[in-house]
C-alpha positions, 0 to 999 in steps of 0.5 A: 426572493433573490436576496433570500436564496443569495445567502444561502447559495453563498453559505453552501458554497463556502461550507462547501470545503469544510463538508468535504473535508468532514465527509473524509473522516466520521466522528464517534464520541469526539475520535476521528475515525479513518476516510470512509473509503478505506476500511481502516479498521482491518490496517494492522498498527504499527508494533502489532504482528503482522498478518500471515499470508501463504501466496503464489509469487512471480519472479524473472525466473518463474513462480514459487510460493511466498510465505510471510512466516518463511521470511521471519528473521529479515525486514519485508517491504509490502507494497500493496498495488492496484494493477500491472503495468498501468501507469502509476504501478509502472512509475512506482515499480520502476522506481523500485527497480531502479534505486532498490539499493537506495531506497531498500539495500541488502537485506531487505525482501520486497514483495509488490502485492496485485489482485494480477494473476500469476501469469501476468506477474511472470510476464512483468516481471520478466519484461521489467526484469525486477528484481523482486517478487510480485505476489498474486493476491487474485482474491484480495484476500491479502490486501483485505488482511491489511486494510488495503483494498479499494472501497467497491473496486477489484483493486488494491488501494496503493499502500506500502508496509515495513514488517520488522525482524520479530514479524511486527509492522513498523511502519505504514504509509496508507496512501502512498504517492507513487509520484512523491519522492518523500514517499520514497524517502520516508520508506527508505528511511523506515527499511533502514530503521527496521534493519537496525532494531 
């Protein structure tokens, strides 16, 4: 009996990685569909118009409304968020803070998207002093429009988008490494593409 179940229990535990890694990705007709984890479908395509939105932002200096269509004609970093002031958000946000002329330079609208109220954002955002402003997606209505929120969590998954001149996605990074420079890197990199088109 033991040298029955020893194979099998070998088996599993080898298949193992191989189940989960399958299990992050579902196939329908041979194409590779996205983590189920994410609701991938709703991720607008890079060259694709970028979804609209008409929100409350928060800045040092107060509230004021923040309309995608309003900031045609400049390069607008989203950078979807889960909550303020808890740790990787603070390292990220920081980070924006801290090497905006690096990573983004002139010219460039940063707009930090959380499910956080306008009150908390102003209060961050004066705290902070950043020198961005914070949109409040209280809903997710925004993150949902982008593909960006958590799979059954009140959250915003932490994803990042660069919206061209024409209004069109440029670039995305659907899981954005707060911690990794070469997240950094890789948007610094697209912001001063998107300026140059």
């Amino acid at each position: 009996m033991f040298r029955i179940m020893k194979f099998p229990v070998a088996a599993m535990l080898l298949a193992a990685p191989i189940c989960l890694a399958q299990a992050q990705t579902t196939s329908m007709g041979g194409m590779k569909m996205a983590p189920a984890t994410a609701e991938m479908s709703t991720v607008p395509d890079v060259g694709a118009m970028a979804p609209d939105f008409t929100a409350q932002g928060a800045s040092m200096s107060g509230t004021h409304e923040v309309s995608l269509k309003a900031l045609r004609g400049q390069v607008v970093v989203l950078a979807f968020y889960p909550l303020d002031r808890s740790s990787g958000c603070t390292h990220e946000m920081e980070k924006f803070r801290d090497e905006f002329s690096t990573i983004f330079g002139s010219g460039a609208t940063v707009l930090p998207i959380s499910e956080d109220s306008v009150a908390s954002h102003v209060g961050w955002a004066r705290d902070a002093k950043f020198p961005f402003t914070l949109v409040s997606d209280t809903k997710g209505e925004i993150a949902g429009q982008y593909g960006s929120m958590m799979t059954g969590r009140p959250y915003a998954s932490r994803t990042v988008f660069v919206i061209g001149k024409d209004g069109k996605v440029t670039y995305r990074n659907m899981k954005f490494g707060a911690l990794d420079q070469h997240a950094y890197d890789d948007l610094s990199a697209a912001v001063a593409k998107a300026k140059a088109e």
